[in-house]
C-alpha positions as CSV (number, residue, x, y, z in Angstrom):
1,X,207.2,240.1,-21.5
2,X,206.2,239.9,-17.4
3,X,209.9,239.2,-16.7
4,X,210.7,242.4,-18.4
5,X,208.0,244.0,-16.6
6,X,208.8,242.7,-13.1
7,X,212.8,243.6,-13.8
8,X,212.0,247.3,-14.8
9,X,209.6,247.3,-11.6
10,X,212.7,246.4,-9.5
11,X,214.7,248.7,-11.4
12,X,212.6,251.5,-10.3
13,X,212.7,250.5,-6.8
14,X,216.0,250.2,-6.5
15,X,217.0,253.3,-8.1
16,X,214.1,255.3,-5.7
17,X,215.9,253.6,-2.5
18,X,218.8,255.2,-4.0
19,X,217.4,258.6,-4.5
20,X,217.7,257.9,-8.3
21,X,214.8,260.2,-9.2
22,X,214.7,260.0,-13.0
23,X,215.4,256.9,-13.1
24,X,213.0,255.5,-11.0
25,X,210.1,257.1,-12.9
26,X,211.2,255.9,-16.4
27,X,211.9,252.6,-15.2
28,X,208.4,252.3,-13.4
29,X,206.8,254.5,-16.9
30,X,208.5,251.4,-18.6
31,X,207.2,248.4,-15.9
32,X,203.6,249.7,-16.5
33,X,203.8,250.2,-20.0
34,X,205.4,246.3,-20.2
35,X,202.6,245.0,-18.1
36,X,199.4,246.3,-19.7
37,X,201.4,244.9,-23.3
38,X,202.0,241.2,-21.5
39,X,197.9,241.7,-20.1
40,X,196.6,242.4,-23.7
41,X,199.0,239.7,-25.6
42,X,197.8,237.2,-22.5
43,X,194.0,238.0,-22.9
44,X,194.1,238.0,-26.9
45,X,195.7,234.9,-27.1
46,X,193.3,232.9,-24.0
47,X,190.5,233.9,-26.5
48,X,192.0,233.6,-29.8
49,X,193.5,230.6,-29.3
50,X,190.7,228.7,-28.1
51,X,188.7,229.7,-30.9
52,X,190.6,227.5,-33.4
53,X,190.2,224.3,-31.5
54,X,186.2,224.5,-31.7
């Protein structure tokens, strides 16, 4: 999930050095959205899984 994060983040920055407008604010609309998912996932399972091992 980060990887798709950081590759949509590089995305947008290529396509703003470009002058690729649109682009560049979906594909960093997309980054963030991707990041705060792999945050949540990666925070859920540091306490969920250590929870079973008790």
């Amino acid at each position: 999930m980060l990887s798709w994060a950081i590759t949509f983040l590089i995305i947008a920055i290529i396509a703003g050095v470009l002058g690729f407008g649109g682009i560049a604010g979906t594909a960093t609309g997309i980054a963030k959205i991707l990041f705060v998912v792999f945050l949540v996932m990666f925070i859920a399972s540091f306490f969920f899984g250590r929870r079973g091992r008790g």
